[in-house]
N, C-alpha and C positions, 0 to 999 in steps of 0.2 A: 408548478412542479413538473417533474419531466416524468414522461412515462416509460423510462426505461427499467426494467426489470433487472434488481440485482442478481447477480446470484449468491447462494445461499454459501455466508463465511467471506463472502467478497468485502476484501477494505477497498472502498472508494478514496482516492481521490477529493479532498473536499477544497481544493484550492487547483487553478492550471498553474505548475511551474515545469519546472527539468530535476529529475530526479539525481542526486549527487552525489547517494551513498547507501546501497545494500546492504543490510546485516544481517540479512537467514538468507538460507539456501534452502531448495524444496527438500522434502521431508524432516527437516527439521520439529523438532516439537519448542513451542512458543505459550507463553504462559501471558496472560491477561496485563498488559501493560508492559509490554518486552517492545523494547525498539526495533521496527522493523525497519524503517527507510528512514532515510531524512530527503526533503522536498524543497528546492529552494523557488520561494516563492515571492518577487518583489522585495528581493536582495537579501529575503529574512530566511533562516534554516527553518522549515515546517519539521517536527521527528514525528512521526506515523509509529502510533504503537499498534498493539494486537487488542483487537477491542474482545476478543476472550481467549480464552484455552485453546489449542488446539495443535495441528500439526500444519504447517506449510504445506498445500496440497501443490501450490502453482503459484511462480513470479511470471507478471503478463509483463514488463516493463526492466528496462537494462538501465544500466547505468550512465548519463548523459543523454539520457532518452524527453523527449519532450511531453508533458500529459496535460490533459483538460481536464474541467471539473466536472469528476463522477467515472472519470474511466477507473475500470478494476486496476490496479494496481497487483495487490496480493490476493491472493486464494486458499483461507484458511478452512481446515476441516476437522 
């Protein structure tokens, strides 16, 4: 396990690929299972939902952007 400290409302990343397609904008409000990103990962669409209620406080990543696994992605609060 890694010791990197999430922060608190942060979706991680649970696969490295290249992000492909945004669906919130910050301040948004997002409800528990709302498609946030999709991720493509080893040719496959990953879709990144909102793992609870909250409002888009921050997108750390763009569109065509490269990630690994575990970088914050979104930032919900």
């Amino acid at each position: 396990g890694g010791a990197k400290t999430a922060v608190k409302g942060a979706v991680a990343a649970q696969i490295a690929g290249r992000v492909i397609s945004i669906k919130v904008s910050a301040g948004q409000a997002v409800a528990r299972g709302d498609l946030l990103l999709i991720l493509e990962a080893m040719k496959m669409e990953n879709e990144i939902k909102a793992p609870a209620d909250g409002v888009v406080k921050e997108i750390t990543v763009a569109e065509g952007g490269r990630v690994a696994e575990g970088d914050t992605l979104i930032v919900i609060e």
